[in-house]
N, C-alpha and C positions, 0 to 999 in steps of 0.2 A: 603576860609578858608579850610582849606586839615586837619588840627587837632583840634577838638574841645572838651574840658574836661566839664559834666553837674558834676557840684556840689551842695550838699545838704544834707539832713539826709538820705541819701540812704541806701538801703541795711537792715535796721532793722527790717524790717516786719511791720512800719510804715502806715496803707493806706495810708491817707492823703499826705504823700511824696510820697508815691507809685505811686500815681494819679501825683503826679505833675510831677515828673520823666516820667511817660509815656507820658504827653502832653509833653515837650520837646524833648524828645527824636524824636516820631512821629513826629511834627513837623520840628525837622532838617531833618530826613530821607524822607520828603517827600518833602520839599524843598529844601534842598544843600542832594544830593543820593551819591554826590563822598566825602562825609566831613567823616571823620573818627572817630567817638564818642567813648569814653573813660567815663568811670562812676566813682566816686571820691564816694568813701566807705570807713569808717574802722571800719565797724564789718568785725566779723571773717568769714571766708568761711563757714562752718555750718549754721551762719543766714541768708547771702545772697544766700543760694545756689538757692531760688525761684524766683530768679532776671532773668535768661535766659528764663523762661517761663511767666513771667510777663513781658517779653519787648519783646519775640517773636521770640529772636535771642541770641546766646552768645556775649556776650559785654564784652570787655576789662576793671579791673576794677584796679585802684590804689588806696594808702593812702599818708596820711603824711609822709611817710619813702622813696614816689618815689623823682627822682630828673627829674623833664620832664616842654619841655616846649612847650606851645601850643600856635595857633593862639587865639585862643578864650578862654576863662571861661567864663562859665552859671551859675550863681548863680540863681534856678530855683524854685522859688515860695516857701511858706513858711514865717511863722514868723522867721529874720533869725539872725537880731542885737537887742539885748533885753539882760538883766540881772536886776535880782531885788534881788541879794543879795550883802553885802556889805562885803568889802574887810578890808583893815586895815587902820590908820593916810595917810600912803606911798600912796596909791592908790589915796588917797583923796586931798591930796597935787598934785598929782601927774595930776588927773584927772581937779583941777581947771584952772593947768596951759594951758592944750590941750584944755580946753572950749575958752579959750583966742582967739586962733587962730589954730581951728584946722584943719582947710583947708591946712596950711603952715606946722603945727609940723606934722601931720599924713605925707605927705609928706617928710618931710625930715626925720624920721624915716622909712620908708618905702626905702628912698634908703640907710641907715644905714643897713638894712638887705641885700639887694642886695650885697653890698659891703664885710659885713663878712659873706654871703655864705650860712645865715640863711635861706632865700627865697628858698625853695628846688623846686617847684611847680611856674613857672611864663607862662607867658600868653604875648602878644604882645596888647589886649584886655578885658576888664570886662565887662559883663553884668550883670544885675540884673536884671530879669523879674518876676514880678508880685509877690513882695515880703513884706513881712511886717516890717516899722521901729519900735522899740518898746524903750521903754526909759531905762537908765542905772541908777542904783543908785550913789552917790556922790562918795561912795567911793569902785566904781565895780572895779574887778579884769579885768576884760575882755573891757573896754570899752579902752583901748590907741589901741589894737588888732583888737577892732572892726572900730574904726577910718581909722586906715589906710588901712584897706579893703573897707569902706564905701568912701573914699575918692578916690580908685582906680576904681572906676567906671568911664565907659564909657558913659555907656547908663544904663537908668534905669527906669524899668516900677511898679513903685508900686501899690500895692491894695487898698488904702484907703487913705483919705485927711489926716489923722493924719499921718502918715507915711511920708506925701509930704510934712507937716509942719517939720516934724523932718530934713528932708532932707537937706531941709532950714538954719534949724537951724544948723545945724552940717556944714551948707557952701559950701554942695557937689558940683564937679564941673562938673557933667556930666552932659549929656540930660536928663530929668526929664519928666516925661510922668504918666501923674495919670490915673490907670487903674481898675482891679479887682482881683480876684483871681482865676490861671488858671487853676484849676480843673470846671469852668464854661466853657470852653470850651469843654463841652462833646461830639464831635464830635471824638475828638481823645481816650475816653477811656472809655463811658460809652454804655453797652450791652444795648440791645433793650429793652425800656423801657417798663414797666408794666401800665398798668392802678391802679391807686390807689382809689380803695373805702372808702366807705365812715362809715367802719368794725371799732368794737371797739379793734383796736390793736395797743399797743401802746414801742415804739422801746426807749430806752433806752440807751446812749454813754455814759458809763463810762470810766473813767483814774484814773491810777493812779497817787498820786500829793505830790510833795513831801514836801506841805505846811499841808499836814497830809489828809486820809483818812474818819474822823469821817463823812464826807458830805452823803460818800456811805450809811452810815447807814440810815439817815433821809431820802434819796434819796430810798431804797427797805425798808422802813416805807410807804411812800406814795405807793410805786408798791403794798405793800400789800394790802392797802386800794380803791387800782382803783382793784386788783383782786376779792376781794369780791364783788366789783360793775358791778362786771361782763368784764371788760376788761381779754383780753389777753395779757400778758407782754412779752417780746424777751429784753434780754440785747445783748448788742455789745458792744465788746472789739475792738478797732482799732491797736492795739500794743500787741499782747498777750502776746509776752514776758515783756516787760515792765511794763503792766498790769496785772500782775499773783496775787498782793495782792488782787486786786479787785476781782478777780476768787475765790481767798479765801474766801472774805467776803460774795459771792452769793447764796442764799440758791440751794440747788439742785433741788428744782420743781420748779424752773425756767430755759426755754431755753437761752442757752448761743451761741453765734456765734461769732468765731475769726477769727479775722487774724494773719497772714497768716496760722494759726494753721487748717485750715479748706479748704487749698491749694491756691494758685494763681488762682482758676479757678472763674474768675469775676459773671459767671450767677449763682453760687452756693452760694456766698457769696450776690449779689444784689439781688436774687431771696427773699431771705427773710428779705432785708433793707423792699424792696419795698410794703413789705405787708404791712407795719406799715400806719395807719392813718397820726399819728404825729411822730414825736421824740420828746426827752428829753434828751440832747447832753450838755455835760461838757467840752467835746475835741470841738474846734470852725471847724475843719473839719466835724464834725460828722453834725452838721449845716450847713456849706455849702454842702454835698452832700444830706443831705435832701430837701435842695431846687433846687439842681438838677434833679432831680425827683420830685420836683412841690409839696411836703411834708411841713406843716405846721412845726415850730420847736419852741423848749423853751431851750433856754440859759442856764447853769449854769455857774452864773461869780465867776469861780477861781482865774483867774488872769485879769490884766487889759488888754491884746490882747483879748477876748470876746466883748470885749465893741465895737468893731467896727461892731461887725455883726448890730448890730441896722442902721448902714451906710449903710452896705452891701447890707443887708436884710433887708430895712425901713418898708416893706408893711405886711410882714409874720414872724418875730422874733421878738421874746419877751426876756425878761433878766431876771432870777430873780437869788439875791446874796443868797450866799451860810449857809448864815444866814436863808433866809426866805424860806429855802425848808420845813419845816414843816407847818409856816405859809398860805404859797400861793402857792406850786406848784402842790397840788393835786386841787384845785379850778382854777386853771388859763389852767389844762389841760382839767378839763369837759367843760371850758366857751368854750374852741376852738373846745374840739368835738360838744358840741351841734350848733355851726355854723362853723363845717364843711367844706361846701361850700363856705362862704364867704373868710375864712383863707385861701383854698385849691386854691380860684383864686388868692389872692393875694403874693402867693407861687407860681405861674407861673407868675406875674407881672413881682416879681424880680429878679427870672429863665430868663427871656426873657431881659430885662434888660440889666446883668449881663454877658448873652450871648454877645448878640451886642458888650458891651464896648470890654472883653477880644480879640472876632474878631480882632477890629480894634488895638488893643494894639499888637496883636500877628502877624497882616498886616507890620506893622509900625516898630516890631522889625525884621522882615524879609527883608523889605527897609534896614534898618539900616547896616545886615551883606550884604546885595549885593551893596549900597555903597562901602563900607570896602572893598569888594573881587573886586570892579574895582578900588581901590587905592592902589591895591597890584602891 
């Protein structure tokens, strides 16, 4: 493969893609060293300007407005086909027909764009590694779009059995390979880890969502109620810009820590993940990197992509909806500090786990391109 393009929610100040971005990237450059990587962004130059120092080196970036074509596309980890808003009649009519046979229509709509010239960005290859399917509403705007992407796969490693069933069901004709999510491969992106005590401080992942904010409130209702209990509280933003209502909403004697607002430098921003006991994570990344670091975590379910950490994460993640934050989440965070230990091992159960699978999924799509480079 001499060109290969990683695509994704790159570029925003994202961690969570941030992380996934650099496990692919690392891993090409330390497996295929003469492939040429190119990064698929369209925020503006001002938000990705932290991209060259988060990946080590400057990297080549295009948008939707390029016209290039490469040996490969990386569709690189990430919830990535999902829509849960609904469109109009047209959509819905539109979307029953491609449920019929969408193996066939995604297909021939897909060389309908080839044809008038629409496909600006082609590839001789798709992957999708370690990525999440998510369901579309009847009558989404996005979902004939997302079809015939999902149906131009190659090879494809996803994170979780719901995903592999969607796969399925949608007819996909690629290699199908059920995996995890590749920010568990912390070999390629995670600083030297901290020892995590067993201190009552307790880390906080908020987002903002644009199914409405009122959650935040109930959520620093509880912070206020673990601080008189003597906890020490840390919010985390994972998207500062994107997350700036939340910012709004925070009182100021409480510590705030962003991304990338706070720089790309990893031990300055993990230095103070890691102090946290637990989390209480509403972003489903903010969850997997605490059990990166072997951190017990509590769910807040926004949307229905949370729901798999319970898969993910069977031994050390808990859910609770977005309703019951006043009811249960200040009680379901003392029951996990007061056994601590118990939660904190089984927070490396699924750490260790979690590892292994990604490994072998990340082995297996590395076969997959050195195939492909001896059938060139």
């Amino acid at each position: 493969m001499k060109k290969i393009l990683l695509q994704g929610y790159y570029g925003f100040g994202n961690l969570g893609d941030d992380i996934l971005l650099l496990v692919c990237f690392r891993n090409i450059k330390k497996h295929f060293p003469e492939t040429e990587l190119v990064v698929f962004s369209n925020a503006d130059a001002k938000t990705a300007a932290y991209l060259p120092e988060w990946l080590g080196e400057h990297v080549r970036t295009i948008n939707y407005a390029a016209r290039e074509h490469f040996d490969l596309i990386i569709h690189g980890g990430g919830g990535v086909h999902y829509d849960y808003e609904n469109g109009g009649i047209f959509y819905f009519v539109l979307n029953r027909i491609l449920r019929l046979q969408p193996s066939w229509l995604s297909k021939l709509f897909f060389w309908y764009k080839r044809i008038k010239g629409r496909e600006h960005i082609t590839a001789a290859k798709r992957i999708g590694l370690g990525i999440g399917l998510g369901t579309f509403t009847n009558s989404s705007k996005k979902f004939y779009e997302n079809l015939v992407i999902m149906n131009s796969y190659d090879y494809l490693l996803v994170r979780d059995s719901f995903s592999l069933l969607l796969a399925r069901k949608y007819k996909m004709r690629s290699q199908l390979l059920l995996s995890t999510d590749l920010a568990f491969y912390t070999d390629y992106w995670q600083p030297v880890k901290k020892a995590n005590h067993n201190e009552r401080k307790i880390g906080f992942v908020l987002r903002h969502w644009k199914g409405g904010n009122d959650y935040i409130d109930d959520a620093i209702n509880v912070a206020n109620n673990l601080a008189k209990d003597g906890f020490s509280i840390t919010f985390f933003l994972f998207e500062a810009v994107h997350d700036l209502p939340c910012l709004q909403k925070l009182p100021n004697d409480y510590a705030v820590v962003k991304w990338p607002d706070d720089g790309a430098n990893r031990g300055k921003f993990f230095d103070r993940f890691c102090e946290q006991s637990l989390v209480v994570s509403a972003r489903f990344h903010g969850a997997i990197l605490a059990a990166t670091f072997q951190m017990p975590t509590i769910g807040i379910e926004l949307d229905p992509k949370m729901r798999t950490l319970t898969e993910i994460l069977p031994q050390s993640a808990q859910l609770i909806k977005k309703e019951d934050i006043t009811t249960r989440l200040e009680q379901t965070v003392l029951n996990v500090y007061r056994k601590w230990p118990f939660w904190q091992a089984r927070a490396k159960e699924d750490y260790e786990k979690n590892y292994k699978l990604i490994v072998s999924g990340v082995i297996a799509f590395n076969d997959f391109i050195r195939r492909e480079n001896e059938a060139i």
